[in-house]
C-alpha positions as CSV (number, residue, x, y, z in Angstrom):
1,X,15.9,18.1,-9.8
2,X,12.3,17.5,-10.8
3,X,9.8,19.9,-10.3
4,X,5.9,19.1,-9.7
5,X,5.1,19.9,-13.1
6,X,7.8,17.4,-14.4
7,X,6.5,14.3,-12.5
8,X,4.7,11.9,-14.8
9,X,2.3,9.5,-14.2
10,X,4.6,6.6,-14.5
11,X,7.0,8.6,-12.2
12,X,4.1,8.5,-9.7
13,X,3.1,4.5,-10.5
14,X,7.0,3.9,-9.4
15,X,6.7,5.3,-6.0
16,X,4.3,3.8,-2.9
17,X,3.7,7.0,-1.6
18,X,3.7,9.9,-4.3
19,X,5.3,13.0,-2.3
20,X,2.9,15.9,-1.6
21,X,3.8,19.4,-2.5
22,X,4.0,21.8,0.9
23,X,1.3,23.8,-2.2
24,X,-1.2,20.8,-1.3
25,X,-0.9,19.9,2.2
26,X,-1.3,23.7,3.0
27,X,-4.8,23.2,1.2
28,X,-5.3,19.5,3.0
29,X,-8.1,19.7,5.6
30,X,-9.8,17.0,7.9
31,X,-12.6,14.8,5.8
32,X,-14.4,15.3,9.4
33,X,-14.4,19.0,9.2
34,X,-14.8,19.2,5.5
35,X,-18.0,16.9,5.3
36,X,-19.3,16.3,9.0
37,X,-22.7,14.8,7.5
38,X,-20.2,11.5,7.0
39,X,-20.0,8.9,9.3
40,X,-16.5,7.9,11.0
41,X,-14.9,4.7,8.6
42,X,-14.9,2.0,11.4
43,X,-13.1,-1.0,10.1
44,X,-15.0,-4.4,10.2
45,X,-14.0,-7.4,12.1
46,X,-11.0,-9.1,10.9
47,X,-10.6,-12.7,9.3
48,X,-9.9,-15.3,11.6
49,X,-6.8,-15.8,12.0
50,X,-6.1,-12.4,11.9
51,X,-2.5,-12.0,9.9
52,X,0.9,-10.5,11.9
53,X,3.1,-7.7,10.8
54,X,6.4,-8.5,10.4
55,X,9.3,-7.3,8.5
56,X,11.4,-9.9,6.3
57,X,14.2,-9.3,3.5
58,X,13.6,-10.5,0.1
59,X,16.0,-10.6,-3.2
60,X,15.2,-7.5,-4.7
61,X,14.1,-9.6,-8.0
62,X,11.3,-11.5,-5.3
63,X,10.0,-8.3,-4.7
64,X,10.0,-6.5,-7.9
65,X,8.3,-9.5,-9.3
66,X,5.8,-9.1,-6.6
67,X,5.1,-5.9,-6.9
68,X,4.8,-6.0,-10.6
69,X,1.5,-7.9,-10.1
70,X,0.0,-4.6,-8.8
71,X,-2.2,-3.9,-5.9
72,X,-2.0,-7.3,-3.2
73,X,1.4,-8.1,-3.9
74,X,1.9,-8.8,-0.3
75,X,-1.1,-11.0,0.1
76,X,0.2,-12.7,-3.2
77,X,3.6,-13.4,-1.2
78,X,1.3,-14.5,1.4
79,X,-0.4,-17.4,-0.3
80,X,2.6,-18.2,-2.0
81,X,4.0,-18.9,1.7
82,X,1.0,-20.2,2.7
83,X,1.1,-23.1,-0.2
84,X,4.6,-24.1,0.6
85,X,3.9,-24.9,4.3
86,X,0.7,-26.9,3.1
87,X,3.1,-28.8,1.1
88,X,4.9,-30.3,3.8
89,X,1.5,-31.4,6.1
């Protein structure tokens, strides 16, 4: 079993979420309480139409194709989608 001090970076890359260490989250406290001087993160208004969450299967090959393009894979999936149903109107 890996340790924390034998992760790598690519170990980390492979991963969505890299686990945290009990070590870490003990340290973790709110960014509120931390730095109260902030201001809340309100997110803006969304783009009309606003998209829906749903959950699909894909060929494992889709999706490590998809997520080899890096960071929006799923809005890559998306357009890719989106230009097949164009195709047909």
């Amino acid at each position: 079993m890996k340790t924390d001090r034998d992760v790598s970076r690519e170990d980390l890359r492979a991963v969505e979420s890299p686990p945290l260490s009990d070590a870490l989250l003990s340290r973790m406290r709110p960014v509120a309480k931390m730095h109260p001087e902030t201001p809340p993160r309100v997110r803006g208004p969304q783009k009309a139409p606003a998209k829906k969450s749903t959950t699909i299967q894909l060929d494992p090959e889709v999706l490590d194709f998809f997520k080899a393009q890096g960071e929006g894979w799923q809005s890559k999936i998306n357009d890719v989608l989106q230009n097949y149903v164009e195709s047909f109107r």
